[in-house]
N, C-alpha and C positions, 0 to 999 in steps of 0.2 A: 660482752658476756659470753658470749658464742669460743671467743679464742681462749678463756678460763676456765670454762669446759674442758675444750679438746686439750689444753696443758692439764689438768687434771687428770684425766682419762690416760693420756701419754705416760704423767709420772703414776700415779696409782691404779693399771685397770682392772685389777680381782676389784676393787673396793668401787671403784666407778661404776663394774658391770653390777654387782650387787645394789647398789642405789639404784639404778635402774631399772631392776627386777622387782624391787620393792614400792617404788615407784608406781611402776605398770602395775603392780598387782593389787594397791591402796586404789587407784582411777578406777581399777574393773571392780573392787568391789563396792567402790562408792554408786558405781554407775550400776551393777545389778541390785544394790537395796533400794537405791531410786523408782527403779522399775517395777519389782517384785516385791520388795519389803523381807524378804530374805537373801542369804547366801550362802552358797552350799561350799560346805569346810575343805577345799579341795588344796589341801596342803601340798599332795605328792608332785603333780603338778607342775608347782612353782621349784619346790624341791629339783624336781629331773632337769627342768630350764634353768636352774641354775647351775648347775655340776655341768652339765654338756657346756653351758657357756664358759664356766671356769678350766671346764679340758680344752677348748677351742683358744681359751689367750692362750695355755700354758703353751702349746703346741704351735701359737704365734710366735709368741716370747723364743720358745726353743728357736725355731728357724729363724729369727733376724741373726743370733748369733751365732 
C-alpha cells in the first residue's frame, strides 16, 4: 500500500498534496466537534497551506529539471 502511495505522489503531486491537505483538514475537524461540539470556519488557513505547498512542488519540480 505504502509503495502506491509514493507511485502516486511521484506521478501526480499538486493532486496528492491537495488529498492530503484535505485529508488533515476532515481529522482536525472531526477531532475539534468531538471535543467542543463546534468548529471555527477557518478557511484561509488551509487555503495559505495549500498555495505554499503547491509553490514548494512547483519549485521542486523546477529543479529536478
Amino acid at each position: 500500500m505504502v509503495k502506491i502511495i509514493k507511485l502516486f505522489a511521484n506521478q501526480h503531486p499538486y493532486l496528492a498534496y491537495i488529498a492530503l491537505i484535505v485529508t488533515a483538514s476532515l481529522i482536525g475537524i472531526t477531532v475539534e466537534w468531538l471535543i467542543n461540539r463546534d468548529f471555527v470556519n477557518n478557511i484561509w488557513g488551509a487555503l495559505m497551506m495549500i498555495i505554499i505547498g503547491v509553490i514548494g512542488i512547483y519549485y521542486k519540480q523546477k529543479k529536478k529539471s
